[in-house]
C-alpha positions, 0 to 999 in steps of 0.5 A: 500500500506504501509504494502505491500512494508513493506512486500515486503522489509522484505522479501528481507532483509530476502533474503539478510541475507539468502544469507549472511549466506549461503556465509559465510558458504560456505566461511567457508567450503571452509576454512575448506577444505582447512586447511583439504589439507595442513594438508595432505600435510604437513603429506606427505612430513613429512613422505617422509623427514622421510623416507629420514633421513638415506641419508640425516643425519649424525643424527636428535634429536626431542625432544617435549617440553611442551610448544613452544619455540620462541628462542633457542642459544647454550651455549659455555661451553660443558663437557665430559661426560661418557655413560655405555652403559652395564649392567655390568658397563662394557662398556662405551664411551665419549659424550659431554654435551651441553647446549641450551638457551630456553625459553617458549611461553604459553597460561595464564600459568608461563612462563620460561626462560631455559637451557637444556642439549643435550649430543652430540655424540663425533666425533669418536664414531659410534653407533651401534643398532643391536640386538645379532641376527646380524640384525637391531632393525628398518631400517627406525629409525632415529638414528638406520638408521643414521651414528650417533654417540656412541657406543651402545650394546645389552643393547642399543639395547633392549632399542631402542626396547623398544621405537618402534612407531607402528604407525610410523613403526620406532624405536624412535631413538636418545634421548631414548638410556639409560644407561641400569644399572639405575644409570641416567649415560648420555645417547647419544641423551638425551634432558633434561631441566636442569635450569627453571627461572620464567619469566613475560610473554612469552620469545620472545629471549634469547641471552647470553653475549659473554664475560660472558655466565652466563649472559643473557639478555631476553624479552617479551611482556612488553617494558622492557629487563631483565638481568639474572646472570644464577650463581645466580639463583637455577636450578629451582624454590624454589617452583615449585608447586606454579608458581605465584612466581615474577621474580627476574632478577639481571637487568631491562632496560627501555627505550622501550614504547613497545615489541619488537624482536630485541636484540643483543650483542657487541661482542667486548665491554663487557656489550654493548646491543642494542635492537629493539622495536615496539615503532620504536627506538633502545636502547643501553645499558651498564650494567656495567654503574650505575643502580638505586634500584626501590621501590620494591628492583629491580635494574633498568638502563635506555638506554645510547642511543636511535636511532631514523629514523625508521617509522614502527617496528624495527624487529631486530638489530645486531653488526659489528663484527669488528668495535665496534661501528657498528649497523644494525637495520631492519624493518617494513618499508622495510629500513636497517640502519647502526647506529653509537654508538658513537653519542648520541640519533642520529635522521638520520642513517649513512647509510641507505637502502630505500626498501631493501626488497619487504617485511617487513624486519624481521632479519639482520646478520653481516658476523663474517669473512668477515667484508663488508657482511651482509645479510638480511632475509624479508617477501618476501620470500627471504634473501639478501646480501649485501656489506657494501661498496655500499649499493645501490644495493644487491650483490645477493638475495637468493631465496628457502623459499617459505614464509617469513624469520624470522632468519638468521645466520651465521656458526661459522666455515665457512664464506660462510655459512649461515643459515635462518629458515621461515614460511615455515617449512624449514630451509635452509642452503647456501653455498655462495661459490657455488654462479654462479656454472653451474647446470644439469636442473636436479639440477636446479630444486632443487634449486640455486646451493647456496642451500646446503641443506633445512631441511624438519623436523618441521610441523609448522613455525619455529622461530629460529635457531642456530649453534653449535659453539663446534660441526661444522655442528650441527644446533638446531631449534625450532618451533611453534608446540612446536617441538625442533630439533637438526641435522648435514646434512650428511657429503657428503651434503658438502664435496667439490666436488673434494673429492667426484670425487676422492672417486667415481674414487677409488669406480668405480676402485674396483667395487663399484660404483653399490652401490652407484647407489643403494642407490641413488635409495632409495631415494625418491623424490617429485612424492611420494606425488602423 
């Protein structure tokens, strides 16, 4: 009877595994499927955001970089310079050489923190890439469709030619533009790394000191933060080929027990950094304050100030844009807190916010105008505004990611504007001016009216955003999947509204409203992806 039932019970646990087994790899198959469908989709709405860019841009740069970036900022330090666009030398236009702070996200290899240089068309260039015949190089090309910016001729022309993706069926656009006589003279659109420095693990943010742009302050997966003098450092590496080299920052700050996101200068008081951290604490530091020589010759500096209330990660941090002493921290445990610098190693927040959020609070942004607003990007998918003077309640929730917000800014040129970029591939700009504007259900369907417009380029999560300080409406993002982007929506995206119905009286009046009608045609909308 004993050996029966033991029988009997290592067929049913042979059953039940077999049954097991056959889960998993259905679950398995199921997991399979469904990654196979979002890819499909994700392909779709590339191509019809692809198809759309002529319409929707004033231009669109991509610029695949070797490795992702989890950062990128704009450096305000932009030059003129000079594009021959002939072959002669006989033709040549301005563009303005801008710098953008990157950094690297790789897998066992050196990592770097880096500049690059963007040569942005200046704002009274056209560009032009006809062939000598009259016609279009490739109708559906980014920057051949675009009403971007330098002047090109035939030169330029058989250069885009040159660059045609037979697969895609579009001309490669802006960044392929050569000088056309071979002497490396800057060419519109170009994207080049102009500045590595090696740096101890991945970058998770790189953000410049706004009194002194050479200075930089960065972190990665160790505790501590890094201070670099970009004056101080060659554009690359002495020895390139050999990339175990030690960093050499001119400035280590310690004060963290763990990694962290949050990092943000005084914009007011130079030299002032604070920091957010996994270990729940803010640090402040001052780098103009004495650091000390460590046993391997590095200077180091400890935190002035540690910030205690938070109960889980503290995402990110910001300064007040008035007040010198004003902090924000976000995080984890769904709470704001507004700090006040001047008290030392404070345990209990000035002001503090319980569940800001239904989610995990993953960035925070001080109005730079309007000195009572701050907004606050989360986990559940939306960004929240909020005046300083009653915190008890949120001024307005933006709603139009459709999965969490990982960064927020707000334009330099325009206090309503702000800009936020997520796990959804999108980064959307809003216009807080158009807040409670009367919608067509048509309209509606698109969007709140505070929706200006959502940038449908990346295929992959995007990091981080930013604005161009020196170029209004120029936006540069990076993603996961190692894409950088740089972009300025087309300009009747955000020209009032009143402008647009004087120009359509005007058009109508001398018979060209049919145009206009036929190109709203061209459009092509989400049905598409059926």
């Amino acid at each position: 009877m004993s050996s029966s039932s033991g029988t009997g019970q290592q067929q049913d646990s042979t059953g039940t595994s077999t049954v097991a087994a056959n889960n998993t790899s259905a679950a398995n198959s199921n997991n399979n499927v469904a990654d196979v469908l979002e890819e499909r989709l994700i392909d779709a709405e590339y191509k019809i955001w692809k198809k759309n860019t002529p319409y929707l841009y004033d231009f669109v740069m991509t610029h695949s970089l070797e490795w992702p970036s989890l950062t990128c900022q704009w450096l305000p330090n932009p030059k003129e310079t000079t594009i021959v666009a002939s072959a002669d030398g006989g033709s040549a236009s301005k563009t303005m050489e801008h710098s953008l702070l990157l950094g690297t996200h790789t897998t066992g290899e050196q990592n770097y923190l880096m500049v690059a240089s963007v040569h942005l068309p200046k704002q009274d260039a056209v560009l032009d890439y006809r062939s000598s015949s009259g016609g279009t190089t490739g109708g559906t090309g980014t920057a051949a469709a675009n009403n971007a910016t330098a002047t090109a001729t035939n030169a330029t022309s058989s250069s885009a030619l040159k660059h045609y993706d037979e697969d895609k069926k579009e001309v490669g656009g802006f960044g392929h533009s050569s000088s056309g006589n071979g002497s490396g003279t800057a060419s519109v659109g170009k994207i080049e790394i102009k500045m590595k420095i090696r740096h101890d693990g991945e970058v998770n943010r790189a953000r410049y000191m706004p009194q002194n742009h050479f200075m930089v302050a960065s972190r990665g997966p160790n505790p501590e933060l890094y201070i670099w003098d970009l004056s101080k450092h060659p554009s690359f590496p002495p020895d390139d080929t050999n990339d175990d080299g030690e960093t050499s920052p001119q400035l280590i700050l310690k004060g963290h027990d763990r990694e962290g996101y949050g990092l943000a200068w005084s914009k007011l008081t130079q030299g002032r950094l604070v920091s957010g951290s996994e270990d729940q604490t803010l640090c402040l530091w001052d780098i103009n304050g004495n650091s000390i020589s460590s046993g391997n010759g590095r200077q180091e500096q400890h935190a002035i100030s540690k910030f205690l209330g938070h109960t889980d990660v503290v995402e990110d941090v910001d300064w007040h844009h008035r007040d010198p002493n004003m902090i924000g921290s976000v995080g984890d445990d769904r709470q704001i807190m507004i700090w006040d610098s001047r008290e030392k190693n404070a345990k209990k927040a000035v002001h503090c916010v319980t569940n800001a959020h239904e989610g995990d609070i993953n960035c925070i942004a001080f109005n730079p105008v309007n000195e009572f607003v701050l907004a606050t990007g989360s986990a559940d998918k939306t960004v929240a505004l909020w005046d300083m003077r009653n915190l008890k309640s949120r001024l307005q929730t933006l709603a139009g990611h459709t999965d969490q917000v990982y960064q927020l800014e707000w334009a330099p040129f325009n206090e309503s504007i702000l800009g936020s970029c997520g796990a959804d591939r999108r980064v959307a700009v809003w216009d807080l001016s158009r807040i409670g504007t009367e919608q067509t259900p048509e309209d509606a369907e698109d969007g709140p009216p505070e929706l200006l417009f959502m940038h449908g380029g990346h295929t992959s999560k995007v990091s981080d955003l930013s604005w161009n300080a020196n170029d209004e409406w120029t936006i540069s993002s990076v993603s996961e999947d190692n894409v950088l982007q740089i972009w300025n929506m087309a300009e009747e995206i955000y020209t009032p509204e009143e402008e647009d119905e004087d120009e359509n009286e005007i058009s109508s009046s001398g018979g060209a409203g049919a145009g206009g009608a036929a190109n709203e045609d061209q459009l092509l909308g989400d049905d598409e992806l059926e």
